[in-house]
Residue frames relative to the residue before (quaternion, step in Angstrom):
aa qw qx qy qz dx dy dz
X 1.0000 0.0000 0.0000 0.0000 0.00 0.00 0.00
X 0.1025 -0.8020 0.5511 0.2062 3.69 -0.66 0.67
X 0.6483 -0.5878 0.4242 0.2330 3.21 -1.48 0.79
X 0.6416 -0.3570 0.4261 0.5287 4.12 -0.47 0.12
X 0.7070 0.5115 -0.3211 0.3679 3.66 -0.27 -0.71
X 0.8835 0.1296 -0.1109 0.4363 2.70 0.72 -1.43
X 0.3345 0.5050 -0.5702 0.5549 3.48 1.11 1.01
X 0.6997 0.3826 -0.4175 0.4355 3.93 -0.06 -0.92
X 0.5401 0.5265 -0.4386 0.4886 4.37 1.02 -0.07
X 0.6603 0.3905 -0.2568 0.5879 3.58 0.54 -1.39
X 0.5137 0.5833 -0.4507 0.4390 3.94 0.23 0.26
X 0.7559 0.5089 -0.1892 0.3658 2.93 0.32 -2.36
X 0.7501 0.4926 -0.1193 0.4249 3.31 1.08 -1.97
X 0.4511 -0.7295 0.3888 0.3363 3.81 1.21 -0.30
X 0.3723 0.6937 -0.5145 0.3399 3.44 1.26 0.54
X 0.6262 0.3720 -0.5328 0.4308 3.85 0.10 0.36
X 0.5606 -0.5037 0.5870 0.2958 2.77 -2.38 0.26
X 0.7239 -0.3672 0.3781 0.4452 3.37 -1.32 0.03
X 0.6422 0.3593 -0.4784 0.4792 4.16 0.28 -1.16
X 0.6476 0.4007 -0.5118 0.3976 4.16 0.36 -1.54
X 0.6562 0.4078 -0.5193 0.3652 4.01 -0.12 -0.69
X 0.7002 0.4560 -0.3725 0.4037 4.06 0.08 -0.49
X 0.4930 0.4958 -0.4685 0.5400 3.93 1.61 -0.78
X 0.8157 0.3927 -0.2691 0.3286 3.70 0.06 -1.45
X 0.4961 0.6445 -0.3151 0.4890 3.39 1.15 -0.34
X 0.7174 0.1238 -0.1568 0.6675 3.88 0.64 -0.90
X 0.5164 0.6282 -0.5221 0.2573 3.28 0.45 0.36
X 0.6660 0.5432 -0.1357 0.4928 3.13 1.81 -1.22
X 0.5165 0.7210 -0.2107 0.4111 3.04 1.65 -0.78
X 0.7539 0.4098 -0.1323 0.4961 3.06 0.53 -1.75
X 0.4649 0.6591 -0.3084 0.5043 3.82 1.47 -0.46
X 0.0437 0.9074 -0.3412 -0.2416 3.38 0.45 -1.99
X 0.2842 0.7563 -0.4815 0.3396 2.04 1.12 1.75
X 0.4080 0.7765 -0.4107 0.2489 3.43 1.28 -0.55
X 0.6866 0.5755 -0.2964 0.3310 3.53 1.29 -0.96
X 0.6610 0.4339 -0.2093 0.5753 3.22 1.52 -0.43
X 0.4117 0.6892 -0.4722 0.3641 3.73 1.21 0.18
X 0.7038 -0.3916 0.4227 0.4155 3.43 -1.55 -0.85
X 0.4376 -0.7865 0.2537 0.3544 3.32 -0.75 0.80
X 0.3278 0.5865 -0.5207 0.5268 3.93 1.59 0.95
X 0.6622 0.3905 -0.4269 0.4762 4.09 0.53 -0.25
X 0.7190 0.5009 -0.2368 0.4197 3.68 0.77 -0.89
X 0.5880 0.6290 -0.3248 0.3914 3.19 1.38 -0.37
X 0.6549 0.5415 -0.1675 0.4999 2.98 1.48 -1.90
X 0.6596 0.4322 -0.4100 0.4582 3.77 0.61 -0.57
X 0.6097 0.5521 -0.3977 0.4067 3.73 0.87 -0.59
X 0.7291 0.5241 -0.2165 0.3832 3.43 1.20 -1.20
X 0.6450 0.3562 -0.2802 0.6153 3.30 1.67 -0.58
X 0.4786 0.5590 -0.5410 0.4072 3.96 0.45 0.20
X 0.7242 0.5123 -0.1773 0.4261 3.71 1.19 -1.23
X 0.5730 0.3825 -0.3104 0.6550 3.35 1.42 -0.13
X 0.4567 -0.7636 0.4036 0.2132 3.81 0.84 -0.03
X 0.2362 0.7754 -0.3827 0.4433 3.24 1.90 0.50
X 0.8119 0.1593 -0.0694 0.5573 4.13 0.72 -0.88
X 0.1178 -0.7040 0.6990 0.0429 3.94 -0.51 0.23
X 0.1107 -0.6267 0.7706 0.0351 3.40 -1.56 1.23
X 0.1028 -0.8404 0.5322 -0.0023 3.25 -0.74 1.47
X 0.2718 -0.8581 0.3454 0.2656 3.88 -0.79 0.20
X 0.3133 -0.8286 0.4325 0.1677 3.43 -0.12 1.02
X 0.1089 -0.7441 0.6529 0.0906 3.64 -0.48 1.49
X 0.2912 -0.6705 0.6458 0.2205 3.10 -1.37 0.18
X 0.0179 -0.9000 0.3388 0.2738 3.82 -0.34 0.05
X 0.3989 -0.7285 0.4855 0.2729 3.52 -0.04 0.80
X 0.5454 -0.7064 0.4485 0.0494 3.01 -1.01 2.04
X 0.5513 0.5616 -0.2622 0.5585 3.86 1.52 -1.08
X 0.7790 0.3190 -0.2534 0.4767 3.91 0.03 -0.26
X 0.1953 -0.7987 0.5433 0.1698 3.75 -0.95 0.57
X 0.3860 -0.7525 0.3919 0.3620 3.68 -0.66 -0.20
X 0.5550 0.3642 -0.5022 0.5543 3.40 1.24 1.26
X 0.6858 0.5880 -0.2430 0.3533 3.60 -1.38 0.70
X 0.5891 -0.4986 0.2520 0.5839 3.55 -0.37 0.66
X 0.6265 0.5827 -0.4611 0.2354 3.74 0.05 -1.48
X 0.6759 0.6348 -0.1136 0.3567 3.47 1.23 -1.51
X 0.6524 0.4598 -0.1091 0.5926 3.28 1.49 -1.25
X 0.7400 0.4414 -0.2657 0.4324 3.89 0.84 -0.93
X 0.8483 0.1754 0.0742 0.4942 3.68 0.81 -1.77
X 0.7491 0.4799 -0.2380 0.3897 3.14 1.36 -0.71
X 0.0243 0.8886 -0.4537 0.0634 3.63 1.40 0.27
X 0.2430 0.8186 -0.5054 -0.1240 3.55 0.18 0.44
X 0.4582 0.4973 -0.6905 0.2569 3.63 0.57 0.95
X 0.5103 0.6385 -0.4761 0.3244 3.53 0.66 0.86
X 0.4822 -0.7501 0.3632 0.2699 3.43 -0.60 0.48
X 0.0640 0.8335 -0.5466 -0.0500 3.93 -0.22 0.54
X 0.3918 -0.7583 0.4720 0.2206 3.09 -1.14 0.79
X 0.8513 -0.1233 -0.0174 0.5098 4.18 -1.41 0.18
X 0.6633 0.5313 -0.1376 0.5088 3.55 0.92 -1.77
X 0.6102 -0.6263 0.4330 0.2189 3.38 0.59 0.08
X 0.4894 0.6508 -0.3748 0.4433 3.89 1.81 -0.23
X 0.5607 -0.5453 0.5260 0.3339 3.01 -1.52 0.50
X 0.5154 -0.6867 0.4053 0.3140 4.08 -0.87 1.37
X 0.7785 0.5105 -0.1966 0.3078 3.58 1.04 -0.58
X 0.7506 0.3714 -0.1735 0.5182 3.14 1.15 -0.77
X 0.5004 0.6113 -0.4551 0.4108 3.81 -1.18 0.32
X 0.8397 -0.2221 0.2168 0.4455 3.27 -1.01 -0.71
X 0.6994 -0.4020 0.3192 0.4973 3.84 -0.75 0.30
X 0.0172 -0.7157 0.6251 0.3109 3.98 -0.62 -0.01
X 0.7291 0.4856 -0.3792 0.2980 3.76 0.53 0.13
C-alpha cells in the first residue's frame, strides 16, 4: 500500500495506470485535500468529475438538538445551505479557496 507521498510521486512521474489515477484522484477528493493541492491534481479531479469517473460529495452531519419546523429552523438552521463534515455552514468562516 503506498502512503500519499508516494502516490502524489508515482502521479507526478506518470507511473500509474488509469484505474490507480481515478483511486488517488477520489482518494484525495473524498479527503479534501485536492483543493489545496497543485493546480495539475485539481485539474485532473475536475477532468475526471466531467467524465463522471470521480464524485466530490458533501458530508452533512445533522444535529439531533434543532428541528426543521420553528424559529431555530428559519433563523440558524437554514438547510438550503450547504455545510460541510463538522456540521458548518460551506460558505462562511475562513477563506475556502
Amino acid at each position: 500500500m503506498f502512503g500519499i507521498l508516494d502516490k502524489m510521486d508515482r502521479f507526478s512521474n506518470c507511473e500509474m495506470g488509469d484505474q490507480e489515477v481515478i483511486d488517488f484522484i477520489q482518494e484525495i477528493v473524498d479527503n479534501g485535500m485536492v483543493w489545496k493541492m497543485h493546480e495539475k491534481y485539481i485539474d485532473q479531479a475536475l477532468f475526471l468529475m466531467g467524465q463522471g469517473k470521480v464524485v466530490d460529495m458533501v458530508l452533512r452531519r445533522i444535529d439531533k438538538g434543532h428541528t426543521t419546523d420553528g424559529p431555530c429552523f428559519q433563523e440558524c438552521c437554514n438547510e438550503t445551505q450547504p455545510k460541510d463534515a463538522d456540521g458548518r455552514y460551506v460558505f462562511e468562516g475562513e477563506a475556502w479557496l
